[in-house]
C-alpha atoms as one frame of an Amber mdcrd trajectory, in Angstrom:
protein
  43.547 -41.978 108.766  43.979 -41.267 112.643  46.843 -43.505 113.037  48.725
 -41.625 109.899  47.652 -38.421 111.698  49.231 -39.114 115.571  52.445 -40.114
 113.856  52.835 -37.323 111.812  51.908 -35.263 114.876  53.926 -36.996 117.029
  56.717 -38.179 115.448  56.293 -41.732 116.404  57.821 -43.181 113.339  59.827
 -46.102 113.259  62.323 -47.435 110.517  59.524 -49.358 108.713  56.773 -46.712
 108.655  59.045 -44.339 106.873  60.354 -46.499 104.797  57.055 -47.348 103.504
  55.677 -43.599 103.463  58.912 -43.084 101.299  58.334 -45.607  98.925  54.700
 -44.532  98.531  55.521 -40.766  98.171  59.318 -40.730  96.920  58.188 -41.990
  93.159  56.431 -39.277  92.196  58.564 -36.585  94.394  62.093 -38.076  93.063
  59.749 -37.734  89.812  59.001 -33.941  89.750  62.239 -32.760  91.616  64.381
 -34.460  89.002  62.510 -33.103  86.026  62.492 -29.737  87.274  66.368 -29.327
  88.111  67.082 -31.126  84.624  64.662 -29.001  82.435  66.092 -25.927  84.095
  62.768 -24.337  83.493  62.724 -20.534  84.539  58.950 -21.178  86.075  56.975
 -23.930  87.711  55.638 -26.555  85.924  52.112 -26.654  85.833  50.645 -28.608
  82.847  48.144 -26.821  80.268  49.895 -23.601  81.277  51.969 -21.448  78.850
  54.584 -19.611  81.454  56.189 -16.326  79.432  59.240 -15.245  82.153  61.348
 -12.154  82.047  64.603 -13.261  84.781  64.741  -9.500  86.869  68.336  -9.983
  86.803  69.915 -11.251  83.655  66.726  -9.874  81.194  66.537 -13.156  79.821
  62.663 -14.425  78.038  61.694 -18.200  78.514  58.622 -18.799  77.229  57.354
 -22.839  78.311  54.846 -25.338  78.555  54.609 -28.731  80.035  51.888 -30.798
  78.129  48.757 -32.004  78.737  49.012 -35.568  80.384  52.134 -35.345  82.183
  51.211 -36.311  85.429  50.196 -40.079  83.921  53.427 -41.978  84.302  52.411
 -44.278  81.496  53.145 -41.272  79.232  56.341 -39.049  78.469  56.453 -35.692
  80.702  56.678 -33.189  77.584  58.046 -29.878  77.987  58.387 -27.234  75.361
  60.867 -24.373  76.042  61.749 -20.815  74.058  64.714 -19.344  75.376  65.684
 -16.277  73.749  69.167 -14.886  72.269  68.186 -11.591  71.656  65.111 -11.046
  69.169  65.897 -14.980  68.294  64.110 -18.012  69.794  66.059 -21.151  70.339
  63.077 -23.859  70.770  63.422 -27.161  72.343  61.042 -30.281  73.194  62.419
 -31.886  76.529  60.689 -35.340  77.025  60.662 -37.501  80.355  60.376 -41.151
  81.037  60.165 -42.542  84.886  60.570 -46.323  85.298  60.213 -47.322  88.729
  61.743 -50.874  90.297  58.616 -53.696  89.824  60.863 -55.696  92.529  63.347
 -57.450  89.540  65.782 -54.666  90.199  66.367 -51.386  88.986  64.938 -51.204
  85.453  67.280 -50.961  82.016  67.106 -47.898  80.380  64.448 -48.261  77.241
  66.067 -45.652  74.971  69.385 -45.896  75.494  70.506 -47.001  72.019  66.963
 -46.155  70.263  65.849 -42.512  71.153  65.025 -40.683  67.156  61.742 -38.725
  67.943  59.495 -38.550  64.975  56.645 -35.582  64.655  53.579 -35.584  62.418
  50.929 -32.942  61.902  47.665 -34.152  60.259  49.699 -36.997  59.073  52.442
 -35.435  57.547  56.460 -35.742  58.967  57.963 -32.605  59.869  61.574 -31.559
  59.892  63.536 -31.685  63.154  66.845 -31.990  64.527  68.472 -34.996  65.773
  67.549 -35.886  69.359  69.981 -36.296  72.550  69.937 -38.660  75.290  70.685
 -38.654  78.872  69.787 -41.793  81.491  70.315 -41.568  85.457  69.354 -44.025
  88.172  67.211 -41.835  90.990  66.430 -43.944  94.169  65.903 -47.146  92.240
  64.002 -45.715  88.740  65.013 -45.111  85.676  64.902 -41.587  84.223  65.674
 -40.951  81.102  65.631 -37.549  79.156  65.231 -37.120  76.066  65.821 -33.461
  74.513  65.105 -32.533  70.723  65.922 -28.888  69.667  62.928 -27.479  67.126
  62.128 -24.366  64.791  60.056 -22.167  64.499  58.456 -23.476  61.447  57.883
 -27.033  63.527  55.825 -24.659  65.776  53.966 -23.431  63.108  52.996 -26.646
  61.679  52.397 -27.756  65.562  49.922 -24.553  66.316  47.995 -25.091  62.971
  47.519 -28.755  62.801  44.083 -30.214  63.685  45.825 -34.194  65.226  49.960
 -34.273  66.265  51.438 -37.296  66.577  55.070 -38.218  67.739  56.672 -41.378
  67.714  59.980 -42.139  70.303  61.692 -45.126  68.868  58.990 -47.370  68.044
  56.629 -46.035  70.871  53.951 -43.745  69.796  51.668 -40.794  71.519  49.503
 -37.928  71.021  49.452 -34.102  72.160  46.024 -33.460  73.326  43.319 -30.896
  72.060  44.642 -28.452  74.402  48.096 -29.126  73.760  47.665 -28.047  70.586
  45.685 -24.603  71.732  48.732 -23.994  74.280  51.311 -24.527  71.632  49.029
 -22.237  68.747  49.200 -19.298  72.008  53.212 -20.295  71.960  53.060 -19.641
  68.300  51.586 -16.274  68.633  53.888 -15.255  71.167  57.075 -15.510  68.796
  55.402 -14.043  66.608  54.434 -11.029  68.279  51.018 -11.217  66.968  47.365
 -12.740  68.652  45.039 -14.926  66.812  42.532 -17.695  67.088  42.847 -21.138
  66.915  39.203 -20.954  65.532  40.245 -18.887  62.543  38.328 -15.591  63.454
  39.849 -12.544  62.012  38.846  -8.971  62.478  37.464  -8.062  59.120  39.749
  -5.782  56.677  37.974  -2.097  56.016  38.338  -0.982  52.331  40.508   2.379
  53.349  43.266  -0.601  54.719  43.588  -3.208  52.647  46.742  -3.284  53.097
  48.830  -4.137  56.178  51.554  -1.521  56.899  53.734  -2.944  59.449  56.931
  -1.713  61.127  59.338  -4.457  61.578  61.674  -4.545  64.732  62.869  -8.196
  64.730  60.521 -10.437  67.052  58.378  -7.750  68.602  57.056  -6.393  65.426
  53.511  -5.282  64.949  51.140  -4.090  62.773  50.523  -0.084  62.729  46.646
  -0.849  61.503  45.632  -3.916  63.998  43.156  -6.045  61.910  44.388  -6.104
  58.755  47.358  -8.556  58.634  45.043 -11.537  58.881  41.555 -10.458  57.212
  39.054 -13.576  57.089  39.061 -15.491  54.655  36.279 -15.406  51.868
């Protein structure tokens, strides 16, 4: 550690040294900087965290969440993202892949010409759009984006489902435990309504049985909190 520390102090650094601090940091800082500028996402990314941003300037709502995982390069770097047009969500799954140089050259892109992302929630395929594909060379890796645009009702199915698979060409991976409680909060946010993954529901009084609820696009709510989702019997 002391000689690291005198030439960082110091600035006795010759060609070598930095070229060797470079190649031991630059992976995963080419990494993160990349992912951030091409997700465009409003706030930092900081897995297991749902981010819910108001821009000052422009008004705009992004609601995101990179998933659980992310920082193991032998897995995709999974961001969700809600952008909003006004009351209406526009949904999208970015995913990132980082192949670094194993001293054969720089590596061929893996889903170039196979890139179809698959979804399935307690076993069952869900609905999605068509995905897109983008590939760039960053100081020797190979990054390659992959960006699928979802629904709400893929959301729902997401939030509700006890094991989510997806499958990227013929590779396959898991969200997490709480991937699944991040995207459930996700799913309660474009709803405009808070619940529990755990199924608790404040219990219904007799006198309001019925929900009477004032509808005003997204942001709608309940005028009698409690009663929209009694427990079930």
């Amino acid at each position: 550690m002391g000689p690291s520390l005198r030439l960082r102090r110091t600035g006795e650094c010759d060609g070598h040294s930095r070229e060797r601090m470079a190649r031991h940091r630059g992976g995963q800082v080419i990494r993160n900087a990349f992912l951030i500028v091409a997700m465009a996402i409003g706030g930092s990314l900081r897995a297991q965290t749902v981010s819910d941003h108001v821009d000052r300037i422009s008004g705009e709502r992004t609601i995101a969440y990179t998933a659980d995982g992310s920082t193991d390069s032998t897995r995709p770097m999974v961001t969700f993202q809600a952008g909003f047009q006004g009351e209406v969500a526009l949904p999208v799954i970015h995913m990132a892949f980082v192949a670094g140089d194993d001293g054969a050259g720089v590596p061929s892109a893996r889903f170039g010409r196979c890139h179809g992302v698959e979804w399935f929630a307690d076993g069952q395929p869900l609905q999605t759009a068509p995905a897109s594909y983008r590939g760039r060379v960053v100081d020797g890796e190979m990054v390659e984006m992959i960006e699928q645009q979802v629904g709400v009702e893929w959301l729902s199915s997401i939030a509700t489902a006890q094991a989510v698979r997806f499958r990227v060409c013929r590779d396959e991976y898991a969200l997490s435990a709480r991937d699944l409680e991040a995207f459930d909060r996700i799913a309660a946010k474009l709803r405009g309504a808070s619940y529990s993954r755990s199924g608790e529901r404040a219990a219904a009084s007799p006198a309001s049985a019925q929900p009477v609820v004032e509808y005003k696009g997204m942001n709608w709510r309940p005028q009698h909190p409690g009663t929209l989702f009694p427990k079930r019997k």
